[in-house]
N, C-alpha and C positions, 0 to 999 in steps of 0.2 A: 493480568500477568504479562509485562513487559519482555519479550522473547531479545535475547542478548545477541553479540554479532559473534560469539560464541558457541552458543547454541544454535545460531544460522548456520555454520561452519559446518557442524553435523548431519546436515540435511542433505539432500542430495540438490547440487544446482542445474539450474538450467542458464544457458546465455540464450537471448534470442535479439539477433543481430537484424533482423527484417526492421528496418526504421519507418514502415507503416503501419504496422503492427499497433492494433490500438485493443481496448476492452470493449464489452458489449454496448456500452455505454459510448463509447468512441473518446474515451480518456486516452492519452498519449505521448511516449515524452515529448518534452518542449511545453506543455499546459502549464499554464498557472496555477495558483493555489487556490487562487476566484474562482476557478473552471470549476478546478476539484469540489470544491464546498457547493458548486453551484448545483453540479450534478449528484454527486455523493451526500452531502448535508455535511454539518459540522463533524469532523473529527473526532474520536471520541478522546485523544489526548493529541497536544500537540509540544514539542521540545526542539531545541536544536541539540545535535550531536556531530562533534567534528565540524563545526561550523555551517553544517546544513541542518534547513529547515525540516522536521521529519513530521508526517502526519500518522497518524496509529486510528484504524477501525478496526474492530472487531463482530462479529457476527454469531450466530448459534442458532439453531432450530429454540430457544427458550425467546430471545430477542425477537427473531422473526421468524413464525411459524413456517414460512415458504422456503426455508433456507433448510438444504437437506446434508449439507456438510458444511460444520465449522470452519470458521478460516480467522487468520489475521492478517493485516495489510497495513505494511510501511510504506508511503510516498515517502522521496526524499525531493528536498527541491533544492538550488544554489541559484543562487540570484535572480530569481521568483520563476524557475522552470525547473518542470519534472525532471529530474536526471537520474532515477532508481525508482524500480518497483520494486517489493518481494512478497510475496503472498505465498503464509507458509498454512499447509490445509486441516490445523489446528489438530491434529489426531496425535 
């Protein structure tokens, strides 16, 4: 299920303007899409929207049993760097 920029709208956001600011993994904007895949593995879709590149994973305690809350994760990239995260915590 494709979560819309719509649906995003409804959520409560965060900005987080720390530009060191990385994931546990040490993902970060400015990476590539190589990084991404390198570290994360293939995407489970990927599309452009608005002209950027966008990656979609999705996770669930069914997929991987260590994972204790669902989530979904959009990268977005423009001219092969991260420029958006959003990770909405699938509930």
């Amino acid at each position: 299920m494709k979560i819309k920029n719509k649906e995003l709208s409804q959520c409560k956001k965060r900005t987080i303007k720390n530009k060191i600011l990385a994931t546990s993994k040490g993902i970060k904007i400015g990476d590539s899409p190589d990084k991404i895949i390198t570290v994360y593995g293939e995407p489970h879709k990927r599309e452009i929207e608005d002209g950027m590149l966008v990656f979609e994973y999705h996770t669930d305690y069914r997929e991987d049993p260590r994972v204790r809350l669902s989530y979904d994760a959009y990268l977005y990239f423009k001219e092969d760097r991260l420029v958006k995260l959003v990770i909405h915590d699938g509930l």
